[in-house]
C-alpha positions as YAML, in Angstrom:
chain: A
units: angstrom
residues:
- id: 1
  name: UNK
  ca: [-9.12, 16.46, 18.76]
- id: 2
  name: UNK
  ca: [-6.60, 16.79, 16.47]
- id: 3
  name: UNK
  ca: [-5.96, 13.78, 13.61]
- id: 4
  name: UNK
  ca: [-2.32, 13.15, 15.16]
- id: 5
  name: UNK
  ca: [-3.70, 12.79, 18.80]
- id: 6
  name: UNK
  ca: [-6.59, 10.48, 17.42]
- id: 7
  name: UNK
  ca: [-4.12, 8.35, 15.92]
- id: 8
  name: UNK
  ca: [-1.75, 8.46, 18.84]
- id: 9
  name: UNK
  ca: [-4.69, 7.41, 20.98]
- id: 10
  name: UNK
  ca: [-6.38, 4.50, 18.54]
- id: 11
  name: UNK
  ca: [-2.42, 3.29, 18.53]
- id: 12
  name: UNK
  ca: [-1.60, 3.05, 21.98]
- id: 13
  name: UNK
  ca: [-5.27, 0.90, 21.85]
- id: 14
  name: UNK
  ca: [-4.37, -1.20, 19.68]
- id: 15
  name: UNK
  ca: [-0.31, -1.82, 21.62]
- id: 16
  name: UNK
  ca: [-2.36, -2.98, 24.61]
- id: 17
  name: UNK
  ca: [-5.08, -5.36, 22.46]
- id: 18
  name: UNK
  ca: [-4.91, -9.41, 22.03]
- id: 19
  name: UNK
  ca: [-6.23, -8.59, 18.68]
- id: 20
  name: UNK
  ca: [-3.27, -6.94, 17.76]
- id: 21
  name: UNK
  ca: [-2.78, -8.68, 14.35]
- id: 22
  name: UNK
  ca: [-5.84, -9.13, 13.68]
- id: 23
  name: UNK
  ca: [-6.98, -5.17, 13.50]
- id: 24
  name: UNK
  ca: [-3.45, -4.78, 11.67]
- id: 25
  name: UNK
  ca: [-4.60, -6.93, 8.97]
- id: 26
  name: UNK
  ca: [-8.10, -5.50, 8.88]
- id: 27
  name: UNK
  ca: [-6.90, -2.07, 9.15]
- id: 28
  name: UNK
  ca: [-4.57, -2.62, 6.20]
- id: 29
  name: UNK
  ca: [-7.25, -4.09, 4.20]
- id: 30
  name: UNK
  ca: [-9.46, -0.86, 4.83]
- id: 31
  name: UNK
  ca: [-6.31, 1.20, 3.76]
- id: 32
  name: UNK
  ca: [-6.29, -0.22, 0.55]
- id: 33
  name: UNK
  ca: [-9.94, -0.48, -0.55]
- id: 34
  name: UNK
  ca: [-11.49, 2.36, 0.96]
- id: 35
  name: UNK
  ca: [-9.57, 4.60, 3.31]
- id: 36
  name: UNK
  ca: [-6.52, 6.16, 1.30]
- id: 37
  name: UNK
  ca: [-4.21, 7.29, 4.37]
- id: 38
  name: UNK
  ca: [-1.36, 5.45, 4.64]
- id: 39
  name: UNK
  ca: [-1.07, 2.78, 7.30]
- id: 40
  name: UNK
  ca: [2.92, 3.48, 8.33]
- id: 41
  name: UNK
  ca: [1.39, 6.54, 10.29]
- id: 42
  name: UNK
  ca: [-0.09, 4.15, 13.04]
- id: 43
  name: UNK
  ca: [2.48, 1.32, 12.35]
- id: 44
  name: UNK
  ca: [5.77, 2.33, 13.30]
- id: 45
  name: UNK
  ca: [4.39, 3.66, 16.90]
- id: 46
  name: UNK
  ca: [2.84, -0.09, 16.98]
- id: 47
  name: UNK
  ca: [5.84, -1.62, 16.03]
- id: 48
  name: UNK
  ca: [7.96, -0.25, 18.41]
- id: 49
  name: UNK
  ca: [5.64, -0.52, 21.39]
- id: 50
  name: UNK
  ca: [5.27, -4.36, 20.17]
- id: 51
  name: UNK
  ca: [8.87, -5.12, 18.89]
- id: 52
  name: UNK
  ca: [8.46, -9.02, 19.40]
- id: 53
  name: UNK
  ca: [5.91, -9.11, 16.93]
- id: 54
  name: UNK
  ca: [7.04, -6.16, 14.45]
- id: 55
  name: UNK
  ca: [7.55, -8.63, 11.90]
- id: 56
  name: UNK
  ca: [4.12, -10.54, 12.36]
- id: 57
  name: UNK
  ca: [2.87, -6.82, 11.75]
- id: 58
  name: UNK
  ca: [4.47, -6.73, 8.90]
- id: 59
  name: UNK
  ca: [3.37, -9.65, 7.68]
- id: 60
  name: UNK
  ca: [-0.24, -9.08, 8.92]
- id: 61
  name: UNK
  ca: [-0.12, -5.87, 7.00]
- id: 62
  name: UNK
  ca: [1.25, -6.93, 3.76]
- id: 63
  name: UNK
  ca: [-1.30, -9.85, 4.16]
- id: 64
  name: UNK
  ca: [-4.97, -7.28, 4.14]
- id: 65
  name: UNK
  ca: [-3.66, -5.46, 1.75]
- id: 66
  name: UNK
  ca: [-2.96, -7.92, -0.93]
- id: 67
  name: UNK
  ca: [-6.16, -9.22, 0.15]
- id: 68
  name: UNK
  ca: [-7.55, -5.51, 0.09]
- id: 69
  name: UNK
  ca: [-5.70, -5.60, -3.74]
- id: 70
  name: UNK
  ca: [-7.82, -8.53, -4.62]
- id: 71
  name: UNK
  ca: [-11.32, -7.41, -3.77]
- id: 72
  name: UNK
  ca: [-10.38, -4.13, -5.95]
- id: 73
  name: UNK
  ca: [-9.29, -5.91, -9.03]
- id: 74
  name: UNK
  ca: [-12.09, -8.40, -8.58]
- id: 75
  name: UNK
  ca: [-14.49, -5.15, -8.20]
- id: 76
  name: UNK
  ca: [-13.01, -3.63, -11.48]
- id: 77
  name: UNK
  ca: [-13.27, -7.23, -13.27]
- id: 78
  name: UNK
  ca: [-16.68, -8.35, -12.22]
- id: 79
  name: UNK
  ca: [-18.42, -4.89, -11.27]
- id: 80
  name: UNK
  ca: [-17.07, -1.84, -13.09]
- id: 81
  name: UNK
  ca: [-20.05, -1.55, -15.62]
- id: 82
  name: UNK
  ca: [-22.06, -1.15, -12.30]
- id: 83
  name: UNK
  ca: [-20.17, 0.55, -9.97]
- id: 84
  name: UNK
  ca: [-16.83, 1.96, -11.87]
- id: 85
  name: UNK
  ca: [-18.05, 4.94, -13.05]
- id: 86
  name: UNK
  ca: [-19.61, 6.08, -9.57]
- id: 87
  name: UNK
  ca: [-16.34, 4.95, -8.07]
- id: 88
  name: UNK
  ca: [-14.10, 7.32, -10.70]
- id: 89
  name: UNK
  ca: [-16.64, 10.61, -9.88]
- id: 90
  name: UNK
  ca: [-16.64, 9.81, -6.30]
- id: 91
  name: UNK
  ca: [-13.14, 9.30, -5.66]
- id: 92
  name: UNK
  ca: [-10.92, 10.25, -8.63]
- id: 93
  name: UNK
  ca: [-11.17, 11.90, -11.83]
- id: 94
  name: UNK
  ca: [-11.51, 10.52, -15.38]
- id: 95
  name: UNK
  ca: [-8.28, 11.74, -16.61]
- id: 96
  name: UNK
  ca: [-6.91, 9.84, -13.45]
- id: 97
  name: UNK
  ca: [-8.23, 6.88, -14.28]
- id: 98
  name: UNK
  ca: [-7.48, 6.63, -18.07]
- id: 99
  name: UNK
  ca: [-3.63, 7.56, -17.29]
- id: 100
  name: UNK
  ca: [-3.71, 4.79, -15.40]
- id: 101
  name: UNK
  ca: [-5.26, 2.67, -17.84]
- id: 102
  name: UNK
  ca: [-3.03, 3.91, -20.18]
- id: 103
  name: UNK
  ca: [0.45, 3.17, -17.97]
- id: 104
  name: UNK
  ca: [-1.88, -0.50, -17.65]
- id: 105
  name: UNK
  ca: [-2.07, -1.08, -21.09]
- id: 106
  name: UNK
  ca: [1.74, 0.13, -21.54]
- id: 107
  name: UNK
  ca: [3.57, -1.16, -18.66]
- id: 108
  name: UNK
  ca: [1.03, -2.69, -16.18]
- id: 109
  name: UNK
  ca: [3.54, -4.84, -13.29]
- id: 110
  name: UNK
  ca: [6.24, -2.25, -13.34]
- id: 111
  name: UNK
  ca: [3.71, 0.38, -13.15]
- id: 112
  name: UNK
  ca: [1.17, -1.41, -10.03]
- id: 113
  name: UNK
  ca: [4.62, -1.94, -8.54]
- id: 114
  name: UNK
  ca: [5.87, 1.77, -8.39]
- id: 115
  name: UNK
  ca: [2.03, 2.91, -7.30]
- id: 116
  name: UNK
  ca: [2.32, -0.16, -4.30]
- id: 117
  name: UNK
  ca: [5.26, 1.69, -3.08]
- id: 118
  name: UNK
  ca: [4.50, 5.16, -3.13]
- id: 119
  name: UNK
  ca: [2.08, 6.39, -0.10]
- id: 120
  name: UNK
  ca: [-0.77, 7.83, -2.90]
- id: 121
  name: UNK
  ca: [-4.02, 5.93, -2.49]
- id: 122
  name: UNK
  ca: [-3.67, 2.24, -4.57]
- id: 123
  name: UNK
  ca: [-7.62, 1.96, -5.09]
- id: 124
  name: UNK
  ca: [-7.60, 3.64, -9.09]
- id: 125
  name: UNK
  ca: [-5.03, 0.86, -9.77]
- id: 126
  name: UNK
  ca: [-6.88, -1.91, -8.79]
- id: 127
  name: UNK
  ca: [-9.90, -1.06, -10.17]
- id: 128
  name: UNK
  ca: [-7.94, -0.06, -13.64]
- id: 129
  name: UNK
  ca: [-6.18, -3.41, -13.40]
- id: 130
  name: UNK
  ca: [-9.71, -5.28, -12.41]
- id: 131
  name: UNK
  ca: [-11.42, -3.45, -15.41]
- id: 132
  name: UNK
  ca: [-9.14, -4.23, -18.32]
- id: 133
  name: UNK
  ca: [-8.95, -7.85, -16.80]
- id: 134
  name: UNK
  ca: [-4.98, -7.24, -16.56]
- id: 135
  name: UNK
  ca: [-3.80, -10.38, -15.08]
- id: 136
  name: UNK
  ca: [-4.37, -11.69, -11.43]
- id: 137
  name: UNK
  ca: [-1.49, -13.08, -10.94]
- id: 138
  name: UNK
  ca: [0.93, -10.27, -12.59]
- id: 139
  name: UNK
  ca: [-1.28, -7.97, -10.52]
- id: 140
  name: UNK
  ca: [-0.90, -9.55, -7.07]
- id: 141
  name: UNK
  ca: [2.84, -10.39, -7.48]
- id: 142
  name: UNK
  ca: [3.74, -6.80, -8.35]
- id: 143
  name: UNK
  ca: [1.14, -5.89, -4.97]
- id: 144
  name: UNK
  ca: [3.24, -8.51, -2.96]
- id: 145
  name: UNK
  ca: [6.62, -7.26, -4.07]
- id: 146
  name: UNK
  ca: [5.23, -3.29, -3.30]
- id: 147
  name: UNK
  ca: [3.59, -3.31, -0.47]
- id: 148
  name: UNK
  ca: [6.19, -6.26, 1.40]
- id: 149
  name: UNK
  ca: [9.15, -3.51, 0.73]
- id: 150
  name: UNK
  ca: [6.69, -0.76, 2.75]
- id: 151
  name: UNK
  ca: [5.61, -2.93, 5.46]
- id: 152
  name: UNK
  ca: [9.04, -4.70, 5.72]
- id: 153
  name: UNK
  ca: [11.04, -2.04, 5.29]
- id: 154
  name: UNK
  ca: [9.25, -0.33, 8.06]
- id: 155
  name: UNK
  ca: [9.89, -3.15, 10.49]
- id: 156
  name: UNK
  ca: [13.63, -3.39, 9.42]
- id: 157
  name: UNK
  ca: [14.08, 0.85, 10.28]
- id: 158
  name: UNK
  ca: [12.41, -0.50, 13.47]
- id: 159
  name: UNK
  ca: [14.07, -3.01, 14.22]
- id: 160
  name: UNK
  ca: [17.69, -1.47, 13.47]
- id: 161
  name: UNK
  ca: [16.95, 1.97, 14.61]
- id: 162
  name: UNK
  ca: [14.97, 0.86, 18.09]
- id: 163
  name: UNK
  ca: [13.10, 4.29, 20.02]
- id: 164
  name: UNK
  ca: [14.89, 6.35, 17.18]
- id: 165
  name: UNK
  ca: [13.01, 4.80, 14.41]
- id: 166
  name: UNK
  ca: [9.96, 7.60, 14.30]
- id: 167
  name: UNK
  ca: [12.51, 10.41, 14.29]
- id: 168
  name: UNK
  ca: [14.14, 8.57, 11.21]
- id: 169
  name: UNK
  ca: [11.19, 8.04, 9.40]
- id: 170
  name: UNK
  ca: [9.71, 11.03, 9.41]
- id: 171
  name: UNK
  ca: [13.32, 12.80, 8.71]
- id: 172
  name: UNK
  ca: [13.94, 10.60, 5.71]
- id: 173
  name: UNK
  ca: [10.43, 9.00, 4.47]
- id: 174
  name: UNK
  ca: [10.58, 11.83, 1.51]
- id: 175
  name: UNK
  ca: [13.99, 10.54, 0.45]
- id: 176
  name: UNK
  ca: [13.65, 6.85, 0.93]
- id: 177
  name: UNK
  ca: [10.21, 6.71, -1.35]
- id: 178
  name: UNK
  ca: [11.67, 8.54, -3.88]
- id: 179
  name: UNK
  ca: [14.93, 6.10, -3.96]
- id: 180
  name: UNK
  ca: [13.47, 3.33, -3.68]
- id: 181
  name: UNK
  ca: [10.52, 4.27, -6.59]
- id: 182
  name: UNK
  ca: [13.58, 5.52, -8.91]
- id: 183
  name: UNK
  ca: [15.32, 1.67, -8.01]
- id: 184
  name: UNK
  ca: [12.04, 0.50, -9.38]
- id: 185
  name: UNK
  ca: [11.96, 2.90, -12.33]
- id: 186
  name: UNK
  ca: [15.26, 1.65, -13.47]
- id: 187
  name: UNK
  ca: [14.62, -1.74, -13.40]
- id: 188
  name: UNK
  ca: [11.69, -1.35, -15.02]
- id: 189
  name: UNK
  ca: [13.57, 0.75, -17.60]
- id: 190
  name: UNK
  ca: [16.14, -1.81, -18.12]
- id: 191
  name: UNK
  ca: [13.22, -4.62, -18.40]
- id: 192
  name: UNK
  ca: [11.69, -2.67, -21.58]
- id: 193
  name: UNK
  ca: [15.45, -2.27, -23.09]
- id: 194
  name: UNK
  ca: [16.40, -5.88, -22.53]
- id: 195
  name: UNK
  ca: [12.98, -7.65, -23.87]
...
C-alpha cells in the first residue's frame, strides 16, 4: 500500500477516535524525537474532518513536540557521551552535526527557531543544543515560538480556507516556508545589528 493511502487510512482512524488529542500529542512527540516526517501531512486532513477541535489539535501538537524538544535536549545534556555519537552515525552525519553546533555556538535561538519552522527533521538540534548545555529555557521558547507558527498556522489555513485548505497547502507550502523562514532570517539579522 502506498505511504499516501496508509496515511489517508491511519487519518480517517484517528477523525473517528475519542483519543483524538491524545494520539495528536503523542504522534507529535514521536515526530520530533524519532520519526522525522512531518506531522502537517496527517494534520490538515484531521483538522478539517474535526474542525471544532482544529485548534485543540493545534495545541495538542505544539504541546508533544515541545515536550518531544525537551527529552532531546535533555538526551544531548545528560546522555551524549553515551549515546551521541551512535545517534550522529545512525541518523546524521558529523559535518551535520558540527554545523549545527557551530550556528549553536553563533546564533543558537534564532537558529533552533528557523530549524522549528522548516519541515527538515528537528532531532540534530536538540541534541546539539542538549550537548553544549545551550540554555533550556532559550531552547524551548525558540521551540514554542517555531513549532506554534506550524501547527497554528495550519489550523488558521484551515480554518479560513474550509474543504479548500489541502489544495492550498500543498499549492503554496513551498512558498509559505520559505517566507515565513526569510521573516525569521531578518529579524534575526536585525537582532545581531541592533545588539
Amino acid at each position: 500500500m502506498p505511504l499516501r493511502k496508509k496515511i489517508e487510512k491511519k487519518t480517517q482512524k484517528l477523525v473517528e477516535s475519542k483519543h483524538i488529542l491524545k494520539s495528536i500529542t503523542l504522534a507529535s512527540f514521536l515526530e520530533s524525537t524519532i520519526v522525522p516526517i512531518p506531522l502537517e501531512a496527517m494534520m490538515a486532513p484531521l483538522m478539517q474532518a474535526r474542525r471544532e477541535s482544529l485548534w485543540k489539535i493545534a495545541l495538542m501538537a505544539t504541546i508533544g513536540c515541545v515536550i518531544g524538544a525537551g527529552f532531546g535536549y535533555a538526551l544531548g545534556y545528560y546522555l551524549f557521551d553515551a549515546v551521541g555519537q551512535w545517534l550522529i552515525d545512525t541518523f546524521f552525519s558529523q559535518q551535520q552535526f558540527n554545523n549545527v553546533k557551530q550556528h549553536m555556538q553563533n546564533q543558537g535561538f534564532w537558529f533552533v527557531m528557523t530549524l522549528g519552522l522548516v519541515p527538515i527533521p528537528f532531532q540534530i538540534a536538540m541534541l546539539a543544543a542538549g550537548a553544549m548545555q545551550y540554555s533550556l529555557t532559550l531552547f524551548l521558547l525558540a521551540t514554542v515560538i517555531a513549532r506554534s507558527l506550524r501547527y497554528f498556522g495550519l489550523a488558521a489555513v484551515v480554518y479560513y480556507a474550509g474543504d479548500k485548505a489541502e489544495e492550498l497547502i500543498k499549492r503554496y507550502k513551498m512558498k509559505a516556508v520559505i517566507a515565513v523562514t526569510l521573516v525569521v532570517i531578518v529579524l534575526w539579522w536585525l537582532s545581531n545589528v541592533f545588539s
